[in-house]
N, C-alpha and C positions, 0 to 999 in steps of 0.2 A: 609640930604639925598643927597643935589648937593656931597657935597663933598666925599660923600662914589662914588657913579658913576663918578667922575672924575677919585679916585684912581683906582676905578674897570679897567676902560678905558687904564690908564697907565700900569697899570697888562697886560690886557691882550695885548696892542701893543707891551709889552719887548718879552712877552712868541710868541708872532708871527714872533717877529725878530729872537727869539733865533731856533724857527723852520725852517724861509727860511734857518738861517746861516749853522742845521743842511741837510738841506736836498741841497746847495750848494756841501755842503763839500761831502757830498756821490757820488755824480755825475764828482767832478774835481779831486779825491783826487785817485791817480793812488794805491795805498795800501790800501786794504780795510779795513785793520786788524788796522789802524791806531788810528781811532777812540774806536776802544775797547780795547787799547792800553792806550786808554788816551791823544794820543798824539795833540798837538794843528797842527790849520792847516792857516798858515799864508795867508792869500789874495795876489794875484801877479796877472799883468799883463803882457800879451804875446803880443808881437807888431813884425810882420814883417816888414823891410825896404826890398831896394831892395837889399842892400850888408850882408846885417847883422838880426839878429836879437836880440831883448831886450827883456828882463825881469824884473820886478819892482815886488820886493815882500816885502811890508810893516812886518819892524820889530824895532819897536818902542822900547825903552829901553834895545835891549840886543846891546851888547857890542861885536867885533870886535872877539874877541877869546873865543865866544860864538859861533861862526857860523863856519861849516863848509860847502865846496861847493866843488862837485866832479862830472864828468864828466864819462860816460861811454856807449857805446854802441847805440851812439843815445840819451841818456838819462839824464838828470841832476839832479842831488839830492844837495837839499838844507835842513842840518838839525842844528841843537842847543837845547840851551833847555836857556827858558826867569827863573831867578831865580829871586824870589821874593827880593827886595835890604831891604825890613825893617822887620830884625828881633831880634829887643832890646825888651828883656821881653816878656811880656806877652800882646800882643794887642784885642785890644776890636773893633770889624769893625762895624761902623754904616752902611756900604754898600760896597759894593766890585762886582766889575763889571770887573775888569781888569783878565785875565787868567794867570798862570802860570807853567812853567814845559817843557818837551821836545815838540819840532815841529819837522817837517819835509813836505819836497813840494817833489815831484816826478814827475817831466814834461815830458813827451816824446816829442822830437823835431824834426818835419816833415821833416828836410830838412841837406842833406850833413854839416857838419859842421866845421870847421878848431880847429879841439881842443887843437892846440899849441898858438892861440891865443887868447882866450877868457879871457876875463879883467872883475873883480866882483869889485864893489866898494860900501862902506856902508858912506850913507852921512843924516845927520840929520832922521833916523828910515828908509829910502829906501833902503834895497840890488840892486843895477843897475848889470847887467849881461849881456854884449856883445858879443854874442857867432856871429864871422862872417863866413860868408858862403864860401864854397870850390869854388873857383875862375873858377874853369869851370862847374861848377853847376847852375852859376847865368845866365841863360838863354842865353848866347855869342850861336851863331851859328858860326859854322865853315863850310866854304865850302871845300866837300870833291870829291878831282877830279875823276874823270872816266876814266879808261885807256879803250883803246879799243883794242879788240883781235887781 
């Protein structure tokens, strides 16, 4: 009996994580059509500096000319699709937890952007994205003189 309520237990805390994961992803995920689409929804973090801003959106096992990353309007889209690497035969899954297939991130970006420089780099499953800010947007005050009549 312990051991049927422990698996009970394990059940139901996967099927809780698989809920917050779904109801994250309805709230950050800028396309809404995405999800009944099928499409996966990568985890990123947004960090503003004062020059710059980053983006770190974990994408573990896909590969460099898997991912595309485009810029427009304010906006960044990050899309690919993760392809399953083992497909000899006929496989038999004792368990399968890992997702596969198209993603896509759609972030709107609050702030002036310099989109001639922005640097993407993929290192050990991190996309890093430096998108830095338009150089008189970053709070400089200019003093502006007063002529008088």
């Amino acid at each position: 009996m312990a051991r049927d309520t422990k698996s009970q237990i394990r059940r139901l805390a996967y099927f809780r994580e698989e809920v917050d994961t779904l109801f994250r992803s309805l709230f950050v995920q800028k396309d809404p059509h995405a999800l009944a689409k099928g499409e996966l929804l990568p985890p990123a973090d947004i960090i503003e500096g004062k020059d710059e801003i980053l983006i770190r959106v974990e994408l573990p096992g896909i590969s460099l000319e898997e991912i595309e990353v485009s810029f427009s309007g304010g906006v960044l889209f990050i899309k690919g699709n993760k392809k399953e690497k083992f497909k000899e035969g006929r496989v038999n899954y004792l368990c399968i937890e890992r997702s596969f297939g198209k993603f896509q991130r759609i972030i709107e970006i609050p702030r002036a952007i310099d989109s001639s420089q922005i640097q993407a780099k993929l290192k050990e499953g991190i996309l890093s994205i430096r998108m830095p800010k338009i150089a008189e947007r970053r709070g400089r005050r200019d003093k502006i003189k007063i002529e008088k009549d």
